[in-house]
N, C-alpha and C positions, 0 to 999 in steps of 0.2 A: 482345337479351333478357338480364335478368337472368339469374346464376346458378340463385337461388331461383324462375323463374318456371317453369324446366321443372321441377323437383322436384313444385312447387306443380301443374304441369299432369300431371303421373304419379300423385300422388294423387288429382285427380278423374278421371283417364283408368280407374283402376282402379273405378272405380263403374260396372258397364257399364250403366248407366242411363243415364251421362252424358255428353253430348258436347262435346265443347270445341274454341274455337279460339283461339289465342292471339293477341296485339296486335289484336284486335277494334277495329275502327274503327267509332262511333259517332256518327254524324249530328248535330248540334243545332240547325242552320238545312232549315227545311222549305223557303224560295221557293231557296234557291241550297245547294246541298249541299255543297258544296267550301268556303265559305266559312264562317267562325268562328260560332258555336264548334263544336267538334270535340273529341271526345276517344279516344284509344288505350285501350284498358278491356288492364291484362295476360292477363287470359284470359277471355272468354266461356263458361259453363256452361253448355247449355241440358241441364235435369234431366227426363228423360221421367216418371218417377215422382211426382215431385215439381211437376208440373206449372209448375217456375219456372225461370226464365236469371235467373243468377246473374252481378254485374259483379264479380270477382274481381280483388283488389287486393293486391301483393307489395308490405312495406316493410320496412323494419330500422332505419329512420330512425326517432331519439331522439324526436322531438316529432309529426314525422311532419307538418310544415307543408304539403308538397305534394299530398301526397295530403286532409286536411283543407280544403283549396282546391278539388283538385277532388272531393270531398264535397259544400263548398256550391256548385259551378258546376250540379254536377247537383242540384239541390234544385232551383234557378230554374230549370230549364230541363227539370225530370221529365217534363211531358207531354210535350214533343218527343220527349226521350228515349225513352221507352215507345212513343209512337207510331212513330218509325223503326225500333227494335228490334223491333218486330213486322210493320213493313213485310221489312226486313231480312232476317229470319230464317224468315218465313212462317209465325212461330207464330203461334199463336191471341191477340188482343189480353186477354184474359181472364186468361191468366197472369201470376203474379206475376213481378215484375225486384226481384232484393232486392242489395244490397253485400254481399260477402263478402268481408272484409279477414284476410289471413294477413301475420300479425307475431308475434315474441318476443311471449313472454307479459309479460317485464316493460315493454314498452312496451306491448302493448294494454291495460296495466293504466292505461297515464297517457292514452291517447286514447281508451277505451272511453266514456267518459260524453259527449266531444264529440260524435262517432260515431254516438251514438243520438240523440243531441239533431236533427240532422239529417236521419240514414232510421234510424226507430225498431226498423225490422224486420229489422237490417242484422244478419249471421252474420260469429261470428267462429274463426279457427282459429290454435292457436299454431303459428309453423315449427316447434317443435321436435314438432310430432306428425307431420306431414309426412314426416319420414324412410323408407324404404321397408322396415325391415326393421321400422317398429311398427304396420303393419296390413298385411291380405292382400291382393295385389298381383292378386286377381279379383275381388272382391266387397269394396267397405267396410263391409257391411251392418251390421255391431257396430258400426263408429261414429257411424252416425248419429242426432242426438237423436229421442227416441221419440216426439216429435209427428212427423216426419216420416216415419217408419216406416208410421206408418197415414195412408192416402192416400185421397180420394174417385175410384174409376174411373165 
């Protein structure tokens, strides 16, 4: 595991809405499961509030070619994706699966436009927010954007 992926997993551990597992293994062959494609997601979110799992993605990488690749791997292969992540997890097929990519802000500045171009509804957060002493290490509830905030129960 990267450095940055426990960091990254201690900030959403402190949403206690949120549950997470890290190096989440994602299915992308329905008749053979073990076989290609496949992907390690860095941390799995499933957000009980927010009624979405989130595929959370650590980079620091300048252009960020890998992760970008696997961007569009899951583009081709989203419905599988969705459908195993809900076999998976036993959530409810109806929730959303959105990316959530954490990287330096000045690189999510240079991959943000590919990013969306790909999954439009993809969340992004800088590492440098990430650090434990610039939000409350029980509740992140200040930082969440305010569409999220208000939730349909």
């Amino acid at each position: 595991m990267d450095y940055f992926q426990g960091v990254v997993a201690e900030y959403l551990r402190a949403d206690r809405a949120c549950f997470i597992n890290p190096e989440f293994w994602v299915r992308g062959n329905l008749s053979k499961p073990m076989n290609s494609p496949h992907w390690f997601v860095d941390v799995l979110a499933v957000h009980m509030k927010h009624r979405r799992i989130y595929l959370c993605e650590v980079t620091y990488a300048k252009k960020a070619p890998a992760l970008i690749k696997r961007l569009q791997s899951w583009r081709t292969h989203w419905a599988t994706i969705r459908q195993t992540i809900a076999e998976d997890t036993a959530v409810a097929a109806d929730w959303s699966i959105v990316p959530w990519i954490f990287t330096p802000a000045n690189i999510r500045k240079v991959i943000e436009k590919q990013v969306l171009e790909l999954h439009p509804n993809s969340r992004f957060t800088d590492l440098e927010m990430v650090m434990p002493w610039l939000y409350r290490t029980w509740d992140r509830i200040d930082d969440e954007p305010p569409e999220l905030l208000t939730h349909p129960i």
